[in-house]
KEVEX-821142 format. One record per residue (C-alpha): residue number from 1; residue in three letters; chain; x, y, z. Coordinates in steps of 0.001 Angstrom, whole numbers, m for minus. Layout:
BEGIN
+-----+-----+-------+---------+---------+---------+
!   n ! res ! chain !    east !   north !      up !
+-----+-----+-------+---------+---------+---------+
! NUM ! ALA !     A !       X !       Y !       Z !
...
+-----+-----+-------+---------+---------+---------+
This chain:
BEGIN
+-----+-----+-------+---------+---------+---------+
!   n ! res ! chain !    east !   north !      up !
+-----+-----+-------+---------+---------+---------+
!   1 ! UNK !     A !   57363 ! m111806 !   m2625 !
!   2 ! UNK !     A !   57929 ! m113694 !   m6071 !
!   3 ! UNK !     A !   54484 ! m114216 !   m8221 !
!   4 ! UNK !     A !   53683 ! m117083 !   m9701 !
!   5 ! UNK !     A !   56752 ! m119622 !   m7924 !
!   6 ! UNK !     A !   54391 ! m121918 !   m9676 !
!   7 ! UNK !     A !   54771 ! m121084 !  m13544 !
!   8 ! UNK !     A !   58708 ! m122484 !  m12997 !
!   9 ! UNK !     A !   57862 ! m126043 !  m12624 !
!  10 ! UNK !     A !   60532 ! m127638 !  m11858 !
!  11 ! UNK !     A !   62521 ! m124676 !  m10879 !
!  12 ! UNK !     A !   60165 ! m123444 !   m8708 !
!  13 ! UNK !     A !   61515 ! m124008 !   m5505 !
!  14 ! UNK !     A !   65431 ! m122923 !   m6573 !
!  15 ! UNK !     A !   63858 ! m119667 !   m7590 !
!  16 ! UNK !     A !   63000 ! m118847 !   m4347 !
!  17 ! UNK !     A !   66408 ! m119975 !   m3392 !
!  18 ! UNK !     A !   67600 ! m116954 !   m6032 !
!  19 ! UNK !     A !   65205 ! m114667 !   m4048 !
!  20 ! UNK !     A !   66378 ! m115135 !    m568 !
!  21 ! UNK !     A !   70232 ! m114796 !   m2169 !
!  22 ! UNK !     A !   69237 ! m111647 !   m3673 !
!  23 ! UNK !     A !   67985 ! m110544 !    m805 !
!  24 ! UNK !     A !   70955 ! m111406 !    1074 !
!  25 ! UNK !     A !   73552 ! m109522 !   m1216 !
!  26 ! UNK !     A !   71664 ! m106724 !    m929 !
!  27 ! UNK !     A !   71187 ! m106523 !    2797 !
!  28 ! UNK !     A !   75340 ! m106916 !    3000 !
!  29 ! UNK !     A !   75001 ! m103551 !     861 !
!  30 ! UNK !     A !   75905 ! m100161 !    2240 !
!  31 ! UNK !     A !   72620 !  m98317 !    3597 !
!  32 ! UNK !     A !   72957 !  m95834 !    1369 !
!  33 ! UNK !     A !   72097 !  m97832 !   m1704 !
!  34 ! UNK !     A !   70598 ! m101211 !    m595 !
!  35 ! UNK !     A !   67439 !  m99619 !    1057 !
!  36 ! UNK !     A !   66011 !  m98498 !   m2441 !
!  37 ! UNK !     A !   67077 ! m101834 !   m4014 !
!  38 ! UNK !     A !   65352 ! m104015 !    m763 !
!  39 ! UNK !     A !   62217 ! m101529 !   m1328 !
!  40 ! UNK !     A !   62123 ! m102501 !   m5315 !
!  41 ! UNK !     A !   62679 ! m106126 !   m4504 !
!  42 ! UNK !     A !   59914 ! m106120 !   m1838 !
!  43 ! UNK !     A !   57357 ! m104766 !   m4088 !
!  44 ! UNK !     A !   57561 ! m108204 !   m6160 !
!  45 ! UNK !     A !   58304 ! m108813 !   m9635 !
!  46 ! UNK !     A !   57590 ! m111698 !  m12197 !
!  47 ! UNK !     A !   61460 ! m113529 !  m12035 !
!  48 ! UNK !     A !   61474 ! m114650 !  m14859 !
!  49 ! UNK !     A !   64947 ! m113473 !  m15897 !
!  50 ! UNK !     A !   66726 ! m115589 !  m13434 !
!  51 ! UNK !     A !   63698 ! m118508 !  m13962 !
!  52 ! UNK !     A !   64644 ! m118798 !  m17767 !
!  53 ! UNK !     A !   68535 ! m119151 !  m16824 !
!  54 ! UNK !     A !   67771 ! m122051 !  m14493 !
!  55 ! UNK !     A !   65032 ! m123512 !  m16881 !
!  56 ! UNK !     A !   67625 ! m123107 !  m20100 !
!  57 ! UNK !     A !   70059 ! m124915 !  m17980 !
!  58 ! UNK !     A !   67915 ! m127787 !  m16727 !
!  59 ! UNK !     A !   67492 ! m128980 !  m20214 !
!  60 ! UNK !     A !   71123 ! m129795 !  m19858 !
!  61 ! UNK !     A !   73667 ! m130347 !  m17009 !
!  62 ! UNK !     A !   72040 ! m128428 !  m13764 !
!  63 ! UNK !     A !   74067 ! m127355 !  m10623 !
!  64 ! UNK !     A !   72201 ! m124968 !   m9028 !
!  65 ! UNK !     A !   75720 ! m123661 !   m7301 !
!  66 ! UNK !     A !   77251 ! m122818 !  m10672 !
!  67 ! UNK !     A !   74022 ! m121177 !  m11932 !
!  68 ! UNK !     A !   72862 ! m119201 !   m8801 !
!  69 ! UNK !     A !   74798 ! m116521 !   m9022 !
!  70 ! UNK !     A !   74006 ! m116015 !  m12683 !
!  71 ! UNK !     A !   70676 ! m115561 !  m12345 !
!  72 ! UNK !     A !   71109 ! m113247 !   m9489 !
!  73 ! UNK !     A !   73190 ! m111204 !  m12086 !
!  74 ! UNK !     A !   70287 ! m111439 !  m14538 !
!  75 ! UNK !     A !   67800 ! m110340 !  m12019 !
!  76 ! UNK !     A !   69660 ! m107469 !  m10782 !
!  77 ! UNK !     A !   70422 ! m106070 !  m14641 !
!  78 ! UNK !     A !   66965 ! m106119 !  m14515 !
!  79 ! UNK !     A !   66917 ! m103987 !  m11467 !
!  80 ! UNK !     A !   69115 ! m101465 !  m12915 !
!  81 ! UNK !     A !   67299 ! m100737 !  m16197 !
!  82 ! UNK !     A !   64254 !  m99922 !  m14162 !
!  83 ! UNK !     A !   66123 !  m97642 !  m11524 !
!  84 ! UNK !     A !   67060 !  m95756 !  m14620 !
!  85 ! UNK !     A !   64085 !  m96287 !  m16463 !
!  86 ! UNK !     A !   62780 !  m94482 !  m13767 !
!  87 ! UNK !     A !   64607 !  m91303 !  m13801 !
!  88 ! UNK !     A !   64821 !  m90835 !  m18110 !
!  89 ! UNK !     A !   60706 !  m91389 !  m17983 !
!  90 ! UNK !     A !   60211 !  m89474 !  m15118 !
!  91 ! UNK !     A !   58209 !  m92465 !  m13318 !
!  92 ! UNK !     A !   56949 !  m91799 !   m9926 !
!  93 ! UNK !     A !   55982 !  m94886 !   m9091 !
!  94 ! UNK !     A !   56571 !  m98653 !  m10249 !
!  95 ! UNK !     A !   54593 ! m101658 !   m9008 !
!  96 ! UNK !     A !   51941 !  m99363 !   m7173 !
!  97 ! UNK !     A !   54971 !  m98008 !   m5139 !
!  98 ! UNK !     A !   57384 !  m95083 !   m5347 !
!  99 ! UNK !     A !   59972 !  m95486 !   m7397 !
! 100 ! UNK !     A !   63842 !  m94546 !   m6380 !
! 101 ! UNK !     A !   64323 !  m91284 !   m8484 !
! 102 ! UNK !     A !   60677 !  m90306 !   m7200 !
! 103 ! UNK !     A !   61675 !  m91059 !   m3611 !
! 104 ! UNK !     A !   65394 !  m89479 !   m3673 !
! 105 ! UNK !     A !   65751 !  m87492 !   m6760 !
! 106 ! UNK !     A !   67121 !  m88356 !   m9822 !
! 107 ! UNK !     A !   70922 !  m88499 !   m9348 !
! 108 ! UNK !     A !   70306 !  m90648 !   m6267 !
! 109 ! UNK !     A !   68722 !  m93218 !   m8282 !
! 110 ! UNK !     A !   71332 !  m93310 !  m11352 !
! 111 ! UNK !     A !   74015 !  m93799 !   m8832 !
! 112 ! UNK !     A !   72253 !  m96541 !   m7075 !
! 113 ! UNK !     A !   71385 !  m97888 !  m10633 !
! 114 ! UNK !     A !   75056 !  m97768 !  m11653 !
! 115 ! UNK !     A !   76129 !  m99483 !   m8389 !
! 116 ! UNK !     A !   73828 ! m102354 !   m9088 !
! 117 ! UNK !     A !   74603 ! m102836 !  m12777 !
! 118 ! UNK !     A !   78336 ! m103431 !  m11151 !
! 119 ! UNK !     A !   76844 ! m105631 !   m8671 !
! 120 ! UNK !     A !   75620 ! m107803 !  m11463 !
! 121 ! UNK !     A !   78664 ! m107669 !  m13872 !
! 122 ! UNK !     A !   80438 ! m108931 !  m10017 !
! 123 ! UNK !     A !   78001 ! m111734 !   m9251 !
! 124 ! UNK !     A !   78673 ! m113059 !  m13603 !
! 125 ! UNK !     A !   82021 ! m113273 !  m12514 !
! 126 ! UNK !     A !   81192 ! m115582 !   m9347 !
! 127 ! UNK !     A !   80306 ! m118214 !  m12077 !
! 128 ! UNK !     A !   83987 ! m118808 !  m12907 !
! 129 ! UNK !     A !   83499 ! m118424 !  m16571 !
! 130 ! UNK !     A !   84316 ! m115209 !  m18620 !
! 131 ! UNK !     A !   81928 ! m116228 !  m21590 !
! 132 ! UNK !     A !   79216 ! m115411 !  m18929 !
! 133 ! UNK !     A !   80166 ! m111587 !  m17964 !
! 134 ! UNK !     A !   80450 ! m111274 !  m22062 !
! 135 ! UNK !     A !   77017 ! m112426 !  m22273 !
! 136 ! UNK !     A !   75314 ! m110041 !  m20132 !
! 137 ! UNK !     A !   77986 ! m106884 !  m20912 !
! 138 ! UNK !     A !   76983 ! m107094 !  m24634 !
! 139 ! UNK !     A !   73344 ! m107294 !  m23542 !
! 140 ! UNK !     A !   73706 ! m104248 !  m20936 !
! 141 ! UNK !     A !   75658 ! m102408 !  m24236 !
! 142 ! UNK !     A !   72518 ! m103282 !  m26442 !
! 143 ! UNK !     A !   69444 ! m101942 !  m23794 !
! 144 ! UNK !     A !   71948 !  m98950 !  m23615 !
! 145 ! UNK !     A !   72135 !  m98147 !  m27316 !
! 146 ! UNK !     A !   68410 !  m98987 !  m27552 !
! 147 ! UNK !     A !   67250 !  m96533 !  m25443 !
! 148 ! UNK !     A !   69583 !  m94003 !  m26509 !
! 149 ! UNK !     A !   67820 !  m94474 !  m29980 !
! 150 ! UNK !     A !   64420 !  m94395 !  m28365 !
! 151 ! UNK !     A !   65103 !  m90737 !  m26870 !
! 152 ! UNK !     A !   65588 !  m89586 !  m30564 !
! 153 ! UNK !     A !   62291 !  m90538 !  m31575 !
! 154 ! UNK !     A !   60303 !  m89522 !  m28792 !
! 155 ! UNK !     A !   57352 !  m87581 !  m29353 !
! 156 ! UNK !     A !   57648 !  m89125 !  m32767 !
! 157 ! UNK !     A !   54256 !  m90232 !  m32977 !
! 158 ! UNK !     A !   54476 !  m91669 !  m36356 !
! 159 ! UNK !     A !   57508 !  m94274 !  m35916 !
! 160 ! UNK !     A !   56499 !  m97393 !  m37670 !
! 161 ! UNK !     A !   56207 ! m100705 !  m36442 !
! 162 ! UNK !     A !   60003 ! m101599 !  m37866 !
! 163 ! UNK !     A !   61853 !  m99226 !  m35491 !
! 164 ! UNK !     A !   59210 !  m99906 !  m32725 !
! 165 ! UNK !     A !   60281 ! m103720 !  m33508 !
! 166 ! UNK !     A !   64161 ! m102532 !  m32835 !
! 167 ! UNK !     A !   63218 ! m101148 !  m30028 !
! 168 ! UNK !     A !   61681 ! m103676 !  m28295 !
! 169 ! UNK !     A !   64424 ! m106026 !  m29095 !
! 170 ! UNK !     A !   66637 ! m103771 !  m27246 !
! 171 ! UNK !     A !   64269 ! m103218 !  m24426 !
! 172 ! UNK !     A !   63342 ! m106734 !  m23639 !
! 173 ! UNK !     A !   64218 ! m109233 !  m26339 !
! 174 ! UNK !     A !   68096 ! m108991 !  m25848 !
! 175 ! UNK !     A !   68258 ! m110071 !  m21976 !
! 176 ! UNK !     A !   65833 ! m112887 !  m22215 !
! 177 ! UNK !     A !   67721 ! m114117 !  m25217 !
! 178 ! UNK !     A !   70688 ! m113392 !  m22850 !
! 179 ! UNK !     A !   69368 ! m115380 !  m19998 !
! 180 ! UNK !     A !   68855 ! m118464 !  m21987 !
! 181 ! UNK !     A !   72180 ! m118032 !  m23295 !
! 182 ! UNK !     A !   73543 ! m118060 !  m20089 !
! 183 ! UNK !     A !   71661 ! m120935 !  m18461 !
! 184 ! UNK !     A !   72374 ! m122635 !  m21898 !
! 185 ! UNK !     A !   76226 ! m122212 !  m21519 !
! 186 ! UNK !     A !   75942 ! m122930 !  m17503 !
! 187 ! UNK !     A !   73848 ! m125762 !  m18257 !
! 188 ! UNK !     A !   76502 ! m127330 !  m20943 !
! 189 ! UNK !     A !   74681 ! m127172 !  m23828 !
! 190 ! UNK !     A !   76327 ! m126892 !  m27498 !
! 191 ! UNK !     A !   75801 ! m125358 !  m31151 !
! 192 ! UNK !     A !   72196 ! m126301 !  m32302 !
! 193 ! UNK !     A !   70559 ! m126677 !  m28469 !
! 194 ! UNK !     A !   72226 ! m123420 !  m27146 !
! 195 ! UNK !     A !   71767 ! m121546 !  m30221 !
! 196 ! UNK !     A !   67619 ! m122239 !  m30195 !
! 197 ! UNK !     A !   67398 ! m121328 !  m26750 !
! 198 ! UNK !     A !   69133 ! m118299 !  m27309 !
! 199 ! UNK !     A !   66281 ! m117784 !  m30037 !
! 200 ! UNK !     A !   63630 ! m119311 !  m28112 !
! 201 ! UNK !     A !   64400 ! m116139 !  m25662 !
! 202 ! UNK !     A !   64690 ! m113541 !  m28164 !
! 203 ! UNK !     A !   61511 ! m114550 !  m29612 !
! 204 ! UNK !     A !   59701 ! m115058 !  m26082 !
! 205 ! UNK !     A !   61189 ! m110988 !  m25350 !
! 206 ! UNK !     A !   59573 ! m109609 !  m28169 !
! 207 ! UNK !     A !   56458 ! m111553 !  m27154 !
! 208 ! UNK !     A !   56114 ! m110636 !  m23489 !
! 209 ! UNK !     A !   57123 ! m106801 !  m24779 !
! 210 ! UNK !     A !   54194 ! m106826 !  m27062 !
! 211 ! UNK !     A !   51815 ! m108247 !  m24625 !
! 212 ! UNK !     A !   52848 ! m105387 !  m22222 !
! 213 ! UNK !     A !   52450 ! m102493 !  m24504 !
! 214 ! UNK !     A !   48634 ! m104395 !  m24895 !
! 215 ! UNK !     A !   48092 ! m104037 !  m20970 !
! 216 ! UNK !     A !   49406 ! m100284 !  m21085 !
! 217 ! UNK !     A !   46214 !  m99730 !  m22767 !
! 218 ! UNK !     A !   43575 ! m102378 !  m21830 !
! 219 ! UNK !     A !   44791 ! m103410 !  m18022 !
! 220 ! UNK !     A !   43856 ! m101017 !  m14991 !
! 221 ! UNK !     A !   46805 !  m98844 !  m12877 !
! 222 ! UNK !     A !   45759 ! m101387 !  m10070 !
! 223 ! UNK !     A !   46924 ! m104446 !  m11916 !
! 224 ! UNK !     A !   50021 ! m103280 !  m13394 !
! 225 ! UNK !     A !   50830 ! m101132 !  m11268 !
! 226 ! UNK !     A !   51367 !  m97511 !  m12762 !
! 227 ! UNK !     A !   49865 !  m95054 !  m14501 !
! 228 ! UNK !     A !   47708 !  m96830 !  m18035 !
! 229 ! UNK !     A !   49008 !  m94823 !  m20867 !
! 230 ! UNK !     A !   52227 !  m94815 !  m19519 !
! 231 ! UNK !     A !   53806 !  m94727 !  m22659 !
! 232 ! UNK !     A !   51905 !  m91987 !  m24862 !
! 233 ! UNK !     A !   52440 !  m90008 !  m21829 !
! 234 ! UNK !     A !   56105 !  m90257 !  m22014 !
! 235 ! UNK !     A !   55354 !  m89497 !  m25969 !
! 236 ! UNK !     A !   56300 !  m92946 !  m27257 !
! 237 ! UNK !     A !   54192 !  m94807 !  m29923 !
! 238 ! UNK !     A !   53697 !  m98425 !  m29152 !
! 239 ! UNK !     A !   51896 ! m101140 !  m31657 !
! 240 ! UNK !     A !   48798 ! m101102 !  m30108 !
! 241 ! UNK !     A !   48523 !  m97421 !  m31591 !
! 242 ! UNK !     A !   49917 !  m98065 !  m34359 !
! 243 ! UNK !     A !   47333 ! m100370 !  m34898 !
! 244 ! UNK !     A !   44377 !  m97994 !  m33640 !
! 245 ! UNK !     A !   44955 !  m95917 !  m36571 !
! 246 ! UNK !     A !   44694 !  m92965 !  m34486 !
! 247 ! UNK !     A !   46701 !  m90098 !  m36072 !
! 248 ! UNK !     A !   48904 !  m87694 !  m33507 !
! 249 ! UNK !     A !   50801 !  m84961 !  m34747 !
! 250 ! UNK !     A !   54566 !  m85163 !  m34405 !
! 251 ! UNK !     A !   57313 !  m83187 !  m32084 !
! 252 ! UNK !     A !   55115 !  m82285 !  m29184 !
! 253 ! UNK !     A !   54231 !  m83037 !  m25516 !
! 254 ! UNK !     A !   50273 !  m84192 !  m25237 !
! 255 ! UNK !     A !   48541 !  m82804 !  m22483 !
! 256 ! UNK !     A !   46629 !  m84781 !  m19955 !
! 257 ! UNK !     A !   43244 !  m84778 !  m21897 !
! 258 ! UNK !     A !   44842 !  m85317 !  m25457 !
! 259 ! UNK !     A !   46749 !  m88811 !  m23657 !
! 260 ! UNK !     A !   43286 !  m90005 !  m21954 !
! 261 ! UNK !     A !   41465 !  m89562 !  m25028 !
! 262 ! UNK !     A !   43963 !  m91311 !  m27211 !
! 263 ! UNK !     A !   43818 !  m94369 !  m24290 !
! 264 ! UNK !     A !   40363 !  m94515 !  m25254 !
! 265 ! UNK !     A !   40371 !  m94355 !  m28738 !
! 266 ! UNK !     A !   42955 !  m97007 !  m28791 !
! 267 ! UNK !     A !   40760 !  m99335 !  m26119 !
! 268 ! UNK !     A !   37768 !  m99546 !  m28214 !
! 269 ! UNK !     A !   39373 !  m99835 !  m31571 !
! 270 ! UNK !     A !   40947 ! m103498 !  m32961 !
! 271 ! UNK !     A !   44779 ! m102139 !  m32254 !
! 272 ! UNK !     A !   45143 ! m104150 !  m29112 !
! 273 ! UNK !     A !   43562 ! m107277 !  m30540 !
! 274 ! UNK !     A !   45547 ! m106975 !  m33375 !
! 275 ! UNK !     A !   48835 ! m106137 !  m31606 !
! 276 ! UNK !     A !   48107 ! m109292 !  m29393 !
! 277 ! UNK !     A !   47974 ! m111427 !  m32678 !
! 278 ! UNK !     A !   51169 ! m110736 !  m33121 !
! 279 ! UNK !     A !   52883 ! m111020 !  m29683 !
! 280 ! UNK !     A !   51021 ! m114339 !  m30049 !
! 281 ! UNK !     A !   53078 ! m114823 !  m33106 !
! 282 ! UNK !     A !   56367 ! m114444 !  m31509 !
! 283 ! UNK !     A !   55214 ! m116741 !  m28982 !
! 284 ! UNK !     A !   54544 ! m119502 !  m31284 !
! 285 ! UNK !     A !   58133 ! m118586 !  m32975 !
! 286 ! UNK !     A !   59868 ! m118891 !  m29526 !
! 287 ! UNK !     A !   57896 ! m122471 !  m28928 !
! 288 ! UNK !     A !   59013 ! m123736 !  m32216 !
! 289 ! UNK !     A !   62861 ! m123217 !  m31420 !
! 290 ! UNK !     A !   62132 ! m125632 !  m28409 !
! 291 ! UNK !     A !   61872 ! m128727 !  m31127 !
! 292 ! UNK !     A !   65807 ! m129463 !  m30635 !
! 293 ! UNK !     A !   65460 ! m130401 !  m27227 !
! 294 ! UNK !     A !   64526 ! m133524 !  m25191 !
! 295 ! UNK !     A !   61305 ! m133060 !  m23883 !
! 296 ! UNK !     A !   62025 ! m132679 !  m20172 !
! 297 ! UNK !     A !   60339 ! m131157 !  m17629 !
! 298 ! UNK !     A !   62435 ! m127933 !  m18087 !
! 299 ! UNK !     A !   61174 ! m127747 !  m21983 !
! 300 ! UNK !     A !   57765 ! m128594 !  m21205 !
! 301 ! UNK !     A !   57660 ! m125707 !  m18657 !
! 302 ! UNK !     A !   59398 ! m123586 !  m21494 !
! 303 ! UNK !     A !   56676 ! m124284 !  m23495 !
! 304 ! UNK !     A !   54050 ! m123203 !  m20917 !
! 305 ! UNK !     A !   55885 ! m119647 !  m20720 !
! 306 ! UNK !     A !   54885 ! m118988 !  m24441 !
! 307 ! UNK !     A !   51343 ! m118898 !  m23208 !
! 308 ! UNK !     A !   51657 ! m117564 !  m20324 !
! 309 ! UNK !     A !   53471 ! m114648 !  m22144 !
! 310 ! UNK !     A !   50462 ! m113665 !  m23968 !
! 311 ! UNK !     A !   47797 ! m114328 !  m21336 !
! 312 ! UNK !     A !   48771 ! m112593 !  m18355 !
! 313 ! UNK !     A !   46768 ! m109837 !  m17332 !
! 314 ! UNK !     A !   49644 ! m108147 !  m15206 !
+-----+-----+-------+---------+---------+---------+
């Protein structure tokens, strides 16, 4: 069940119309695949990939037919990345359930991954125009460099916050800039207007990143829905502890204890607070790109998203 239907505004009730679709697609999927991807679906999910496609294009020309199966195809890149995800991190489960690799091993899961990441490239090409399947292929090529580079570093403690910046522009930045991009295009909007929603997206990525790496530290597993720590765990440094000031030596696995007791160094020290400060910053950079447009309803909802970014508590 989609959260928050409400958040989209005037989108809202299209959205849902994206959900059943997906849905659909997947239950005309062989057995052998779809049952993982109806599981991950099922467990929820924020939408707001396919959301800011609709919402980019409502601040131009809207047809719902021409954009659906775009933001299907954004929602199920999405997918894919966190199949995968999944198996490189070792994950066992995602949104308090288990995840595909943890259910039916890891080569399972990239297979099923790979299958959907074709599903998506398929339903781009539904919309009729190339420019769209270029769009999302160049942001699929960019997560897949990113988190080839983030496998070099790991257990790299002392990365600094300009290569944790790249790599949450790979991880997160580049397909919300590419969803607004898309809706932008679908939605018939030109040079200045398509170009700051592009931004506007980019900006609103490394945002809602930021704000995550915050509740990987200061949320419970109930709320978000896996393990807290998640990512010192999986030996990756993340602003937060950066922030903390807590010093880790380099090149090595932390055991249980050494991860809880860095969680709790980082809770009570300013590194969160801090690291919010500056998601809130990129929030405020993403609203700012919105001045070009008209003011509509979609906007105005954009607008909202900038807070919400930053607020959430899952």
């Amino acid at each position: 069940m989609t959260e928050g239907l409400a958040l989209f505004g005037p989108v809202a009730q299209d959205l849902a119309r994206v959900e059943a679709e997906l849905n659909s697609e997947i239950n005309r999927d062989p057995p052998e695949v779809a049952g993982s991807m109806a599981d991950l679906f099922a467990a929820g999910g924020k939408r707001i990939r396919p959301a800011l496609v609709l919402l980019s294009a409502s601040c131009g020309d809207y047809d719902l037919a021409r954009l659906l199966p775009a933001a299907m195809a954004v929602e199920m890149t999405h997918a894919a990345t966190l199949v995968h995800d999944d198996v490189i991190d070792r994950s066992a489960t995602r949104r308090g359930r288990p995840t595909v690799a943890a259910r039916m091993g890891d080569e399972p899961a990239i297979v099923i991954g790979d299958f959907y990441f074709a599903k998506a490239y398929e339903l781009a090409a539904r919309t009729g125009i190339a420019e769209v399947v270029d769009i999302l292929a160049r942001a699929v090529m960019d997560i897949c460099a990113g988190e080839v580079r983030q496998q070099s570093i790991r257990y790299r403690y002392s990365t600094d916050v300009a290569e944790y910046m790249r790599r949450i522009e790979a991880k997160t930045a580049t397909l919300l800039a590419a969803c607004c991009e898309i809706g932008a295009l679908l939605g018939g909007l030109v040079d200045a207007r398509r170009e700051a929603l592009r931004a506007y997206g980019h900006e609103l990525g490394l945002a809602f990143q930021i704000a995550d790496d915050v509740l990987d530290y200061t949320a419970t597993e109930v709320e978000v829905g896996k393990p807290i720590g998640h990512d010192i765990v999986d030996g990756f440094a993340t602003l937060p502890l950066m922030l903390a000031s807590v010093r880790i030596d380099d090149d090595r696995r932390l055991s249980e204890r050494e991860a809880r007791d860095i969680v709790d160094a980082v809770r009570t020290s300013d590194g969160p607070q801090r690291a919010l400060e500056i998601a809130r910053d990129h929030a405020r950079a993403a609203r700012d790109q919105l001045g070009v447009l008209d003011g509509s309803e979609g906007s105005s909802t954009l607008v909202a998203l900038t807070d919400y970014v930053v607020t959430r508590k899952f």
